[in-house]
N, CA, C and O atoms as a GROMACS GRO file, in nm:
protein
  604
    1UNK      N    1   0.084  -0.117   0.000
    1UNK     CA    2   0.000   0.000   0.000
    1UNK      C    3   0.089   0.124   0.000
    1UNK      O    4   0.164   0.140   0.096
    2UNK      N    5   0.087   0.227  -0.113
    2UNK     CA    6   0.132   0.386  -0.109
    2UNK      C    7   0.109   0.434  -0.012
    2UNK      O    8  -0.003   0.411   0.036
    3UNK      N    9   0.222   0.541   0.077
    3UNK     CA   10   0.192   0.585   0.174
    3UNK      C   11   0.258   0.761   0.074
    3UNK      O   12   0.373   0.782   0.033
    4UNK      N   13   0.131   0.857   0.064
    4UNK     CA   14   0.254   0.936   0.012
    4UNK      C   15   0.331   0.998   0.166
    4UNK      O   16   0.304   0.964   0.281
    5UNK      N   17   0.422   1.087   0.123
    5UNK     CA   18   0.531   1.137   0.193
    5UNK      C   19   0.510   1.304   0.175
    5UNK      O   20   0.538   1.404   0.241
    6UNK      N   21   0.470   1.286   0.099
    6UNK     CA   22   0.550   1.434   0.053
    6UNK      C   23   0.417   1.519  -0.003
    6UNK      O   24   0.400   1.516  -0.125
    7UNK      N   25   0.323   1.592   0.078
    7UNK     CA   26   0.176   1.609   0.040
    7UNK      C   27   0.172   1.724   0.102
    7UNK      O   28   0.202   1.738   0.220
    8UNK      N   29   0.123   1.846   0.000
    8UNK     CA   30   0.113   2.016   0.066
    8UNK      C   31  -0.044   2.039   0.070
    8UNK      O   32  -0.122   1.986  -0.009
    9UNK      N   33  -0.079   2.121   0.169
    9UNK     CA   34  -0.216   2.160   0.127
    9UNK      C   35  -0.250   2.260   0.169
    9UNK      O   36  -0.147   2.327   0.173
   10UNK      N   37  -0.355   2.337   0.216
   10UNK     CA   38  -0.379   2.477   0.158
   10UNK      C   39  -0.282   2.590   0.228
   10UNK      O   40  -0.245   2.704   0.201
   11UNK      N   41  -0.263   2.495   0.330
   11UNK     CA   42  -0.159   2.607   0.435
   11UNK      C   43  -0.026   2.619   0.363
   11UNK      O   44   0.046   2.694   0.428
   12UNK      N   45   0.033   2.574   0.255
   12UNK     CA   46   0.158   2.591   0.159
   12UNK      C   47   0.124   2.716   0.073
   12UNK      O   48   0.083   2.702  -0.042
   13UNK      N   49   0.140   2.818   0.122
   13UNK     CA   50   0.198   2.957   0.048
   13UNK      C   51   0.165   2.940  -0.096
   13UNK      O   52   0.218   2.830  -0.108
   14UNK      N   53   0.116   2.965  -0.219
   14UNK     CA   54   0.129   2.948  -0.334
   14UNK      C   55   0.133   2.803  -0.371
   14UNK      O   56   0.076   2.760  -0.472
   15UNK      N   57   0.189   2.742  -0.302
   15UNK     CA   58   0.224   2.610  -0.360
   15UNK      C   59   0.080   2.527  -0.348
   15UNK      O   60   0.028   2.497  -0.455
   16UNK      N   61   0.008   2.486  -0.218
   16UNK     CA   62  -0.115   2.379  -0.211
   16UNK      C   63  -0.247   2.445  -0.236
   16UNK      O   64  -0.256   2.567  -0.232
   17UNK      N   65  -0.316   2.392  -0.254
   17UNK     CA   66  -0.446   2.404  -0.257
   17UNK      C   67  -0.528   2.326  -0.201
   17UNK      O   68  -0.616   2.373  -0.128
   18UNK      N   69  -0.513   2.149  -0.229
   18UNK     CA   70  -0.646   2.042  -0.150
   18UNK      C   71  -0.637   2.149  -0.007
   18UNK      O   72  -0.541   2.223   0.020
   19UNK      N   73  -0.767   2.133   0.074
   19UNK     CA   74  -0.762   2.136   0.184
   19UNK      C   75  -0.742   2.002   0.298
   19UNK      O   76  -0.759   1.894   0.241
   20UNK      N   77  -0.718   1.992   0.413
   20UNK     CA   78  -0.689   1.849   0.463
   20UNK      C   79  -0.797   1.794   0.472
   20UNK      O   80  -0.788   1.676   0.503
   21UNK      N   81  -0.920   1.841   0.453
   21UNK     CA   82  -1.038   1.734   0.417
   21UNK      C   83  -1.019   1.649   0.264
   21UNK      O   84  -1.050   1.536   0.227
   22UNK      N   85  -0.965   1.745   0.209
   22UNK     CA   86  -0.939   1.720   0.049
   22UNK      C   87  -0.868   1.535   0.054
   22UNK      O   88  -0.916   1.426   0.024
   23UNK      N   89  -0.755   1.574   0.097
   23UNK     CA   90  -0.634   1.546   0.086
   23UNK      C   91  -0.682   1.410   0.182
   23UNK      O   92  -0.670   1.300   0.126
   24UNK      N   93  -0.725   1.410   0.291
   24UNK     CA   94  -0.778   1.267   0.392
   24UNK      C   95  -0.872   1.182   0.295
   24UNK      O   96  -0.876   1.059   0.296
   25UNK      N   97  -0.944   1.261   0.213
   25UNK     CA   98  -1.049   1.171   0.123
   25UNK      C   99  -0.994   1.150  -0.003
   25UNK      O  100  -1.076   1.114  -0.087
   26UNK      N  101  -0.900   1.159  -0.034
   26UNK     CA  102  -0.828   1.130  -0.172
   26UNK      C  103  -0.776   0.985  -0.075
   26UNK      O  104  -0.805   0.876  -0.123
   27UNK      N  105  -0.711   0.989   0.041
   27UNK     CA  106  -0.631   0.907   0.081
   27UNK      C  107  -0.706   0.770   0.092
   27UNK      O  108  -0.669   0.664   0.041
   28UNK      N  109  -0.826   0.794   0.172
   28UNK     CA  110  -0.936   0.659   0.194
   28UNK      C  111  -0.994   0.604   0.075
   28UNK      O  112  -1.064   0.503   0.073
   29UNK      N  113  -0.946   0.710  -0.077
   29UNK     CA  114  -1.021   0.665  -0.172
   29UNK      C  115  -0.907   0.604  -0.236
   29UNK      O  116  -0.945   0.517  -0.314
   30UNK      N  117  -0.789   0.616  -0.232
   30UNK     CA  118  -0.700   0.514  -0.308
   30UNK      C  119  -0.601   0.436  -0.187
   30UNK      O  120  -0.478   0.425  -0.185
   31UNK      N  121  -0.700   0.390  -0.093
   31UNK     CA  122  -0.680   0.276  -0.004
   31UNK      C  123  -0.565   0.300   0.064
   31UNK      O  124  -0.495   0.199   0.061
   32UNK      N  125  -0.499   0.420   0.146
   32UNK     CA  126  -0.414   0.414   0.230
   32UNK      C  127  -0.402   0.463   0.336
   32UNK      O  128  -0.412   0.584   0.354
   33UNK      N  129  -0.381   0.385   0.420
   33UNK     CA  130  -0.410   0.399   0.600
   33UNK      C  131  -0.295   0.531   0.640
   33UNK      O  132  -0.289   0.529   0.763
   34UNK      N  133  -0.228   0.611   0.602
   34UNK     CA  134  -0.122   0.703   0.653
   34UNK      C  135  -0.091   0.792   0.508
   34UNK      O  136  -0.084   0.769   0.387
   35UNK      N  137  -0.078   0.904   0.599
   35UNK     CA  138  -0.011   0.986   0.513
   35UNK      C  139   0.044   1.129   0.539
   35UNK      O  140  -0.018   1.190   0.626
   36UNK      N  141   0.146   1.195   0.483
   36UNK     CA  142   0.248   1.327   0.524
   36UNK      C  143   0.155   1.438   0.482
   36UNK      O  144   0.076   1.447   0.388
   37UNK      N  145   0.189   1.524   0.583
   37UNK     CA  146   0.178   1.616   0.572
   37UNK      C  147   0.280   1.708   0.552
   37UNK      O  148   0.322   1.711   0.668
   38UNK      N  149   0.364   1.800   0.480
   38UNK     CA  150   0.502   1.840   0.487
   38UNK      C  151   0.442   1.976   0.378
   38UNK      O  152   0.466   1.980   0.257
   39UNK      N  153   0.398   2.034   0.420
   39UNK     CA  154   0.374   2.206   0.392
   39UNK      C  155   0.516   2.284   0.342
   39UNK      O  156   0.627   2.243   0.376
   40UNK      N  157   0.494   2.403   0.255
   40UNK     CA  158   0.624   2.449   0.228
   40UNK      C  159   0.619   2.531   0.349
   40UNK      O  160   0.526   2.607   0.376
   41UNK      N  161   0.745   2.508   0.434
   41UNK     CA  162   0.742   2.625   0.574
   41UNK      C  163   0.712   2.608   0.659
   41UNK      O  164   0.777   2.654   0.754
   42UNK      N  165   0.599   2.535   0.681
   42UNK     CA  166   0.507   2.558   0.798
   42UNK      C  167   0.457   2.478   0.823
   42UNK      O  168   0.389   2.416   0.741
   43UNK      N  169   0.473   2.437   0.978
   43UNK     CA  170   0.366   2.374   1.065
   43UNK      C  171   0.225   2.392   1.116
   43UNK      O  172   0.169   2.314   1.195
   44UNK      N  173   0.166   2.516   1.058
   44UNK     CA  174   0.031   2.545   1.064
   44UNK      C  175  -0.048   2.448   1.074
   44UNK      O  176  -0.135   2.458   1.161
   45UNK      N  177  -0.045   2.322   0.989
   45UNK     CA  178  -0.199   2.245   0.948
   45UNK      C  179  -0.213   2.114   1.043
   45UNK      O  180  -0.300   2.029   1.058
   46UNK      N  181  -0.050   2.146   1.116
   46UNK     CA  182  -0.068   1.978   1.185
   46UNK      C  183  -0.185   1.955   1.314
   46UNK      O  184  -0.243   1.859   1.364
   47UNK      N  185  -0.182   2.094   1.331
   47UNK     CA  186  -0.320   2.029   1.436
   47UNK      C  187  -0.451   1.969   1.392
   47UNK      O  188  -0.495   1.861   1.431
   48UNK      N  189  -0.518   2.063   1.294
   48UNK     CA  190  -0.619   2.015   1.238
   48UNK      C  191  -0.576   1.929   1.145
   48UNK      O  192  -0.638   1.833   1.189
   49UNK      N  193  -0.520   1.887   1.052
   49UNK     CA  194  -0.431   1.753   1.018
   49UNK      C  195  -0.436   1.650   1.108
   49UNK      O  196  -0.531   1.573   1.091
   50UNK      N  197  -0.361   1.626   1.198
   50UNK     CA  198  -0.313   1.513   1.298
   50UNK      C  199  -0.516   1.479   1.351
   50UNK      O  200  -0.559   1.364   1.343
   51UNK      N  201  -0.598   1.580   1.393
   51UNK     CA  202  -0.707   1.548   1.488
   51UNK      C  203  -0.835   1.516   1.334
   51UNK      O  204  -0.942   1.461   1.358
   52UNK      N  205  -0.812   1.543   1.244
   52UNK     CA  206  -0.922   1.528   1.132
   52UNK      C  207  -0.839   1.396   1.083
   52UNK      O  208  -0.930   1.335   1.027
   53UNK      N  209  -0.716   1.310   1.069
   53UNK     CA  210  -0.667   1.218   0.990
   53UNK      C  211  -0.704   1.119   1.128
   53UNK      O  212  -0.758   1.013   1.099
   54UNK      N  213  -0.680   1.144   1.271
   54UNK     CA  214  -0.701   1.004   1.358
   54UNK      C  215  -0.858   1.001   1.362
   54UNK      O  216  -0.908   0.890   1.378
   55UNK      N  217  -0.954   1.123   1.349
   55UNK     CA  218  -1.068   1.059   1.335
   55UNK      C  219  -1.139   0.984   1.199
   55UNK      O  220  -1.246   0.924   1.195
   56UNK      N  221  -1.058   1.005   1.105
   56UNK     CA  222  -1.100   0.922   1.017
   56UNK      C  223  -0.991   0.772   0.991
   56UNK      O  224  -0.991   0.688   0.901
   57UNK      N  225  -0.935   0.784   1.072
   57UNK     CA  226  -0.853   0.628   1.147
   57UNK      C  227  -0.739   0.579   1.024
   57UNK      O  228  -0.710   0.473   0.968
   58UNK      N  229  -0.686   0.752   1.016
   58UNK     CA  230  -0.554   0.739   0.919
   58UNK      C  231  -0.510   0.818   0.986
   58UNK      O  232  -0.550   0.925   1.032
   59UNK      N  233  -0.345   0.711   0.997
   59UNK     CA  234  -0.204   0.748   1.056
   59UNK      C  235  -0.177   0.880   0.997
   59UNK      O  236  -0.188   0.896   0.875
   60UNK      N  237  -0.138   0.992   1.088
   60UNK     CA  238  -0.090   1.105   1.021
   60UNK      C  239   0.043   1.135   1.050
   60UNK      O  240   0.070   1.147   1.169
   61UNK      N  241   0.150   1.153   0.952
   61UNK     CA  242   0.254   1.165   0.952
   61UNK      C  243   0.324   1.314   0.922
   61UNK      O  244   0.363   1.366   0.817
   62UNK      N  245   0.323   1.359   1.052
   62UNK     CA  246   0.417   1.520   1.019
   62UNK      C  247   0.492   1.547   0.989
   62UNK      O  248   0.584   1.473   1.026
   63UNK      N  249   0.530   1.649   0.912
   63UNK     CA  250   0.650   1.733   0.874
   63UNK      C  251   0.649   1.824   0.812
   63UNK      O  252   0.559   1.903   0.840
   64UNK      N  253   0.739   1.862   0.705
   64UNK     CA  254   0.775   2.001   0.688
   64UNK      C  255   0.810   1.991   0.540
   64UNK      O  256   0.793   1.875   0.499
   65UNK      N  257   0.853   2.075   0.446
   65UNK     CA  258   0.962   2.056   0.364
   65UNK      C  259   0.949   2.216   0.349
   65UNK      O  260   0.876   2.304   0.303
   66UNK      N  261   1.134   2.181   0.455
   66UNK     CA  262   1.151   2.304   0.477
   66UNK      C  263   1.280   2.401   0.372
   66UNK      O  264   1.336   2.334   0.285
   67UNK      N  265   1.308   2.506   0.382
   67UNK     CA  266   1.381   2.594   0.290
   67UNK      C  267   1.542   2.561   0.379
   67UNK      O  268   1.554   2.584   0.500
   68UNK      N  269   1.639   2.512   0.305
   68UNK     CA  270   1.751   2.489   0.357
   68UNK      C  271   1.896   2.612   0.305
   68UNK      O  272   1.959   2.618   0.199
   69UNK      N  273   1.905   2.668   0.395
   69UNK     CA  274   2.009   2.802   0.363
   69UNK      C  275   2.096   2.772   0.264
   69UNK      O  276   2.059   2.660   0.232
   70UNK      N  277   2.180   2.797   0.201
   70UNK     CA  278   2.292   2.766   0.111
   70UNK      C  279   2.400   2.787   0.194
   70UNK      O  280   2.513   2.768   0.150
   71UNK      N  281   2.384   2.822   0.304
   71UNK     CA  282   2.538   2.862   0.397
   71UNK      C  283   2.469   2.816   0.544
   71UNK      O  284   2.450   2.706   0.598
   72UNK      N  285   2.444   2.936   0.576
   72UNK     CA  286   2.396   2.953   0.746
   72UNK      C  287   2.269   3.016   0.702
   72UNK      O  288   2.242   3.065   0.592
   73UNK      N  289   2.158   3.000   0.868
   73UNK     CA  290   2.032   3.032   0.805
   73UNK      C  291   2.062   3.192   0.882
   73UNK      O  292   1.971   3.273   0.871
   74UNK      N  293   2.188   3.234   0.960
   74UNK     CA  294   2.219   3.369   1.036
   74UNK      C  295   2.248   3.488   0.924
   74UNK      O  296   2.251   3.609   0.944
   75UNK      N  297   2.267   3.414   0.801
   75UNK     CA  298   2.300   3.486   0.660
   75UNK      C  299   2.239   3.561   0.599
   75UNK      O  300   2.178   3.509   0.505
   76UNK      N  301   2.226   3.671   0.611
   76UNK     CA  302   2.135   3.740   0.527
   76UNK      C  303   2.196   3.800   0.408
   76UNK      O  304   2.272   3.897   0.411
   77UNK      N  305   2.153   3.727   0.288
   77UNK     CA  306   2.216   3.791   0.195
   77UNK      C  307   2.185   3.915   0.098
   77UNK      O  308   2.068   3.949   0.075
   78UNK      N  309   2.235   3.945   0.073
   78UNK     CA  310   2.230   4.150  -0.014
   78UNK      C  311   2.165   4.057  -0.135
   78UNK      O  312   2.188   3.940  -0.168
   79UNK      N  313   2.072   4.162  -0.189
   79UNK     CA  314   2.015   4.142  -0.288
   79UNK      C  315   2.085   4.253  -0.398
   79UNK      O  316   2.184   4.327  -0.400
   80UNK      N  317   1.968   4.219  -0.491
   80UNK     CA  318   2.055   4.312  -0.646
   80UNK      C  319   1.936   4.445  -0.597
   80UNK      O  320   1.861   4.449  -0.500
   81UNK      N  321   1.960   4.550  -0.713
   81UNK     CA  322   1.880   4.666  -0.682
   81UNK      C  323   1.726   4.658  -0.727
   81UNK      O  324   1.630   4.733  -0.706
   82UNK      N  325   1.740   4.538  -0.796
   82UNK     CA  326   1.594   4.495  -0.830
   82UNK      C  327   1.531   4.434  -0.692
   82UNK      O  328   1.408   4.428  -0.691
   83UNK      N  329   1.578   4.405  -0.614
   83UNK     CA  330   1.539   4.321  -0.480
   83UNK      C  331   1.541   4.158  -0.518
   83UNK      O  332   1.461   4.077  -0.472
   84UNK      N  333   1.622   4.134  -0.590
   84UNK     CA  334   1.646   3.986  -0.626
   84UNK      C  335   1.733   3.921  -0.565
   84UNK      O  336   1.852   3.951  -0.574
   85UNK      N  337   1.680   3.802  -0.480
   85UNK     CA  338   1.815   3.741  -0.403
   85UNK      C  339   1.842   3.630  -0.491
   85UNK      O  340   1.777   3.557  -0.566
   86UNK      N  341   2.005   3.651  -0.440
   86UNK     CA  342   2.115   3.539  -0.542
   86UNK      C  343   2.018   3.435  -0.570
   86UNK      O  344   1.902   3.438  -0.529
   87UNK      N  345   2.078   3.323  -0.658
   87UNK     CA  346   2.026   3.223  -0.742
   87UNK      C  347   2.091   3.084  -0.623
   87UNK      O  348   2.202   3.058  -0.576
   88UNK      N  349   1.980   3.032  -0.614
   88UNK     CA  350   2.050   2.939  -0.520
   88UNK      C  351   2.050   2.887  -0.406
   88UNK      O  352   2.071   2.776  -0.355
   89UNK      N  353   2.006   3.056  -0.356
   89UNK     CA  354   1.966   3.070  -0.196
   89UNK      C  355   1.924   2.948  -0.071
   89UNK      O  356   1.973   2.914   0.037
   90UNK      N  357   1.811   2.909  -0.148
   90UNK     CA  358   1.749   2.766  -0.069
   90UNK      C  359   1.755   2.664  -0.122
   90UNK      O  360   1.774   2.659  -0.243
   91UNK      N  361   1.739   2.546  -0.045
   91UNK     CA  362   1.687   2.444  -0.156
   91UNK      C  363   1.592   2.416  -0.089
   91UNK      O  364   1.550   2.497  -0.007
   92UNK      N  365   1.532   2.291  -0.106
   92UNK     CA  366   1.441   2.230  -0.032
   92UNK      C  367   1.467   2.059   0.020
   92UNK      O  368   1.519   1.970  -0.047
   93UNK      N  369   1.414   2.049   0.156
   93UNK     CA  370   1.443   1.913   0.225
   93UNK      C  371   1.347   1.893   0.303
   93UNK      O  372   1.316   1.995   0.363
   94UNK      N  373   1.273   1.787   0.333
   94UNK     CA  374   1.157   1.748   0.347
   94UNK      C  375   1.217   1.690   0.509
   94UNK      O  376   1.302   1.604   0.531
   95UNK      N  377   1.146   1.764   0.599
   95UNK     CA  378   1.194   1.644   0.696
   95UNK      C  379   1.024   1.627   0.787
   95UNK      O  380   0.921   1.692   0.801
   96UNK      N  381   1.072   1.519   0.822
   96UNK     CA  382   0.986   1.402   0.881
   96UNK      C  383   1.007   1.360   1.046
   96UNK      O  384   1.115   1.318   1.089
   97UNK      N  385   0.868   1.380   1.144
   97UNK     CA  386   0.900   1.338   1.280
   97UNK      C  387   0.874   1.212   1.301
   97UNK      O  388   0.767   1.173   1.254
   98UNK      N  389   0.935   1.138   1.353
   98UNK     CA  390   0.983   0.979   1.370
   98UNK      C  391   0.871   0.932   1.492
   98UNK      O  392   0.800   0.830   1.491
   99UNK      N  393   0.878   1.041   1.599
   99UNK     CA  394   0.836   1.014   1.708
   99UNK      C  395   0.801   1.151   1.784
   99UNK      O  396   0.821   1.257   1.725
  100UNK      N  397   0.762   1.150   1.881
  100UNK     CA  398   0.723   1.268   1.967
  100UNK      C  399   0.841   1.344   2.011
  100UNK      O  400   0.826   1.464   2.034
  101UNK      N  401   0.964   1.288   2.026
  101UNK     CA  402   1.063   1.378   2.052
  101UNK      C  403   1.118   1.425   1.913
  101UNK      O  404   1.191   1.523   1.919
  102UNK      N  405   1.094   1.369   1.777
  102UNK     CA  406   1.106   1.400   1.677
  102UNK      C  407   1.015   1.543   1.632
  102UNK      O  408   1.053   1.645   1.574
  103UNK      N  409   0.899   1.509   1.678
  103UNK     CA  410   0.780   1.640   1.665
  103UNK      C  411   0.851   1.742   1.727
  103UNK      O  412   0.880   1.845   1.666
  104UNK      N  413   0.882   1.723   1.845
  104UNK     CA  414   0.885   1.818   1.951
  104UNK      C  415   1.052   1.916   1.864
  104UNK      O  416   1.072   2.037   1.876
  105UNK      N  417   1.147   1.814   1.781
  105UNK     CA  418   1.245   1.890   1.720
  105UNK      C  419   1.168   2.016   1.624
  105UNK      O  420   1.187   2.137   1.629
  106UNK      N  421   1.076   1.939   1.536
  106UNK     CA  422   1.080   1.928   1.415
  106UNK      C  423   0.993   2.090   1.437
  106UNK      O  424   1.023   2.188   1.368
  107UNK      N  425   0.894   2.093   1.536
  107UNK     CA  426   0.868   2.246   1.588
  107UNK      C  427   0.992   2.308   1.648
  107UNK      O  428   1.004   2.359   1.537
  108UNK      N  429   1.038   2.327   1.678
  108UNK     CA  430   1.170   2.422   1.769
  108UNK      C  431   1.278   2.380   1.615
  108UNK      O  432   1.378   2.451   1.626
  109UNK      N  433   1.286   2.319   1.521
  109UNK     CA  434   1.368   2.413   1.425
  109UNK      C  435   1.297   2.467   1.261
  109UNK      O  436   1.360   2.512   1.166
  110UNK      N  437   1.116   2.438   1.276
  110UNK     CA  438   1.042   2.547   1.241
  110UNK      C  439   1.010   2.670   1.309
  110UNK      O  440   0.966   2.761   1.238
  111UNK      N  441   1.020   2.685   1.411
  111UNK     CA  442   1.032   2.801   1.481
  111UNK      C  443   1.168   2.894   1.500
  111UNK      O  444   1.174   3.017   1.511
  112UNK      N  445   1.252   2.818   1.501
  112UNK     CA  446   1.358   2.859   1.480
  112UNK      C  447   1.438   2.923   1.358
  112UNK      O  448   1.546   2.981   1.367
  113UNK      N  449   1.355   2.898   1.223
  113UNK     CA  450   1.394   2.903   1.136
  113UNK      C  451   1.330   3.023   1.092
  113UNK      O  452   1.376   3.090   0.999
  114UNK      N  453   1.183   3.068   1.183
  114UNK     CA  454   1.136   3.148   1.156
  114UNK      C  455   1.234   3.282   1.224
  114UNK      O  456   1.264   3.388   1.171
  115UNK      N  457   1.267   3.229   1.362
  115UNK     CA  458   1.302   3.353   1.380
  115UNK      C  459   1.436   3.409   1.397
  115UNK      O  460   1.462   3.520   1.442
  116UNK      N  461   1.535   3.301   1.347
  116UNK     CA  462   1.662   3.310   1.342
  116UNK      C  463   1.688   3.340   1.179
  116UNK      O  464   1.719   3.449   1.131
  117UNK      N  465   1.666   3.214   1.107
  117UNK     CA  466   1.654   3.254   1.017
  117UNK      C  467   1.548   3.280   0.879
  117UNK      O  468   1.523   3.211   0.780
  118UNK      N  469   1.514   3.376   0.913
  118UNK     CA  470   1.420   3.444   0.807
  118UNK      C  471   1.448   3.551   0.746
  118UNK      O  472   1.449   3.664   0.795
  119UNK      N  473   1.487   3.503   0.568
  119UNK     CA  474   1.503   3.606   0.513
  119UNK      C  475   1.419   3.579   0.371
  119UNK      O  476   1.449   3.481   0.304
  120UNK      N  477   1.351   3.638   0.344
  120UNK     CA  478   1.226   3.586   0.260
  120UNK      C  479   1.133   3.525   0.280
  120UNK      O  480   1.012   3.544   0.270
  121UNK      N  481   1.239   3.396   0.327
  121UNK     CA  482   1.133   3.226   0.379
  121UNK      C  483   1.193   3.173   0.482
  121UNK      O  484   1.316   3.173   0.480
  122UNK      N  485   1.134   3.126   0.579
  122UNK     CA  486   1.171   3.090   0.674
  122UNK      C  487   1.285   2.969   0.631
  122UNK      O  488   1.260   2.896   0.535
  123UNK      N  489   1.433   2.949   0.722
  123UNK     CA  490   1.535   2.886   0.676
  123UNK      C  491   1.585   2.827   0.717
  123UNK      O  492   1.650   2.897   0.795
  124UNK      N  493   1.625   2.692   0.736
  124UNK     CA  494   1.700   2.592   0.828
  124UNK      C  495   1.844   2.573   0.785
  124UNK      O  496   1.869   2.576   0.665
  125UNK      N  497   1.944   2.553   0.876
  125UNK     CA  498   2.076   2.518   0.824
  125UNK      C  499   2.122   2.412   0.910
  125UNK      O  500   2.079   2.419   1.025
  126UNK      N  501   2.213   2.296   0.877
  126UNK     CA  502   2.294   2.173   0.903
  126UNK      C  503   2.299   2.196   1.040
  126UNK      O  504   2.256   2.115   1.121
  127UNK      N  505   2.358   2.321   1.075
  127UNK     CA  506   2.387   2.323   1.264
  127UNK      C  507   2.250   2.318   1.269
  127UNK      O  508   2.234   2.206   1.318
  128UNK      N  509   2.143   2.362   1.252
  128UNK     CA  510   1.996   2.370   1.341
  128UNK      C  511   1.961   2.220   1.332
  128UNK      O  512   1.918   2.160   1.431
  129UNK      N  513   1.983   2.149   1.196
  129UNK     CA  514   1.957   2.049   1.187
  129UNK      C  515   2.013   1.944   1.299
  129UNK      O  516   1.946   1.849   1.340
  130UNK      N  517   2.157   1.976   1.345
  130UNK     CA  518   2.210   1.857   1.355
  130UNK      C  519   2.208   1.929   1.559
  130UNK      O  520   2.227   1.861   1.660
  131UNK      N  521   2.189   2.020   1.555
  131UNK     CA  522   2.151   2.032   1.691
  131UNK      C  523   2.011   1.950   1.790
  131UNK      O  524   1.996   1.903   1.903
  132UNK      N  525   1.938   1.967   1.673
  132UNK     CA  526   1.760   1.869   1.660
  132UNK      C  527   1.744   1.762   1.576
  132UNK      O  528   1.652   1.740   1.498
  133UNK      N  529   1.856   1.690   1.601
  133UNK     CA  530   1.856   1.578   1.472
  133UNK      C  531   1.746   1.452   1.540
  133UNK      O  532   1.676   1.395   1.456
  134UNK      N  533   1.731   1.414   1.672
  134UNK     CA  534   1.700   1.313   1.723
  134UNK      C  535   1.505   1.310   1.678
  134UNK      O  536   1.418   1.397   1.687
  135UNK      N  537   1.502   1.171   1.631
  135UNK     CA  538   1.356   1.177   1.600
  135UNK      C  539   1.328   1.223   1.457
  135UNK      O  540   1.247   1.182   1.375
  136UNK      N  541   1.412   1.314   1.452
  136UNK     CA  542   1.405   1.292   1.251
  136UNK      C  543   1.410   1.239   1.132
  136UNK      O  544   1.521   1.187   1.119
  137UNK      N  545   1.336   1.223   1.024
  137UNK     CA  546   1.406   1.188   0.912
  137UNK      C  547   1.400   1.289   0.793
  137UNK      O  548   1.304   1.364   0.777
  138UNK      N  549   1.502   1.286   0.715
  138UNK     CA  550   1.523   1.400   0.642
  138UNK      C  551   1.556   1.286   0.509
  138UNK      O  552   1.617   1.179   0.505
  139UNK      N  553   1.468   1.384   0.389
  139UNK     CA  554   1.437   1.335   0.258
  139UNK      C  555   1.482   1.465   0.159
  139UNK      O  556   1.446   1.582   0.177
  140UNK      N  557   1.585   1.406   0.031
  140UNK     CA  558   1.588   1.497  -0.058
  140UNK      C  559   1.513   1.604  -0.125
  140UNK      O  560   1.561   1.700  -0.185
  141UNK      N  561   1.341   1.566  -0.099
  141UNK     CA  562   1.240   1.659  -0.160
  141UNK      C  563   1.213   1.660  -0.272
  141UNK      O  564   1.216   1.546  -0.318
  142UNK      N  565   1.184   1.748  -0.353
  142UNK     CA  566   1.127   1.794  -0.469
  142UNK      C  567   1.218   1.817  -0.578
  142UNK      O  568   1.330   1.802  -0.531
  143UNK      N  569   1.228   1.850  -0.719
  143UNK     CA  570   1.333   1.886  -0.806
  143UNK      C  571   1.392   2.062  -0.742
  143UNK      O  572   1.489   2.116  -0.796
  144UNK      N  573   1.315   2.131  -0.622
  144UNK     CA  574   1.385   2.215  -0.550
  144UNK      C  575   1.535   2.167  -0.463
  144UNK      O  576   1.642   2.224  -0.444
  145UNK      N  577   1.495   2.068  -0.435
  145UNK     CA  578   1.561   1.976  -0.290
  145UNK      C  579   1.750   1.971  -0.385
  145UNK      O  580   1.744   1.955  -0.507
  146UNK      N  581   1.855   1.981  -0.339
  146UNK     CA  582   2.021   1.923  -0.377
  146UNK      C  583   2.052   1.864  -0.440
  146UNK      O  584   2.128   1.887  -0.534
  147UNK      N  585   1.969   1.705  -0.390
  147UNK     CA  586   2.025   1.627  -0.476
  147UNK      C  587   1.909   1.619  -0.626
  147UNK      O  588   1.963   1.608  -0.736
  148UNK      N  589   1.797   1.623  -0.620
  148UNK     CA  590   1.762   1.653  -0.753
  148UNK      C  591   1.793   1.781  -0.834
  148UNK      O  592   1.766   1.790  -0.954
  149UNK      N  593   1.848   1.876  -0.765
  149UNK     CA  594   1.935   2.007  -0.834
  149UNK      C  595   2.093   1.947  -0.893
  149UNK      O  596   2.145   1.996  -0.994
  150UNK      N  597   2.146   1.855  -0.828
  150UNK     CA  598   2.305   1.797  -0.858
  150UNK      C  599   2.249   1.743  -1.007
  150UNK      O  600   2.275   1.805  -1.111
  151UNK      N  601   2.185   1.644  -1.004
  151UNK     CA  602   2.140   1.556  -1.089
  151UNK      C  603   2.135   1.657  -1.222
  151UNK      O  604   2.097   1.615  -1.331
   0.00000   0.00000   0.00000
């Protein structure tokens, strides 16, 4: 059985649209007991997410796919005079809470990212990561994400 991973919805900035009613009834309709939630940015939807997916008696799986600095997320970089920041800036990395002390990271370095580093979009870097690593799992992401940018 498909479990997706990697699923945005309306709380993703530009990017989602289903709402998590949407998105829970797509899931029961192509037969799968669990599924991610991983918003661009933001942890907004996991409450009503997590309490609308256990009453319809699907595993809900949190996370993020969050904006990863190109350096440090303490970096604020100069833009051009157009207000264009460099090419490059973020990528994207999907991370995933394992467990409750995983959750409990996975908020404190979305929050952190908001307010340490935010410059455009909220921003995570390797030290935040590896300071809150416990309980995580972290996924390449989207053709935004490194390694589908290397490729």
């Amino acid at each position: 059985m498909a479990v997706p991973l990697h699923q945005h919805s309306h709380y993703s900035v530009f990017d989602g649209y289903a709402t998590i009613d949407e998105i829970l009834d797509r899931v029961k309709e192509i037969g799968s007991n669990a599924v991610a939630l991983t918003d661009h940015g933001t942890v907004a939807g996991h409450v009503e997410f997590y309490r609308k997916a256990t009453e319809r008696g699907i595993k809900p799986i949190l996370g993020i796919e969050s904006y990863q600095a190109r350096d440090s997320r303490l970096n604020h970089h100069k833009t051009d005079l157009k207000g264009n920041r460099p090419k490059g800036d973020t990528s994207h990395l999907i991370i995933i809470a394992q467990n409750q002390k995983g959750l409990n990271n996975l908020w404190t370095v979305s929050t952190r990212a908001y307010l340490e580093g935010f410059y455009h979009k909220p921003r995570v870097d390797w030290e935040l990561l590896e300071e809150h690593n416990e309980g995580l799992i972290l996924t390449s992401a989207c053709p935004g994400g490194k390694v589908s940018s290397a490729i």
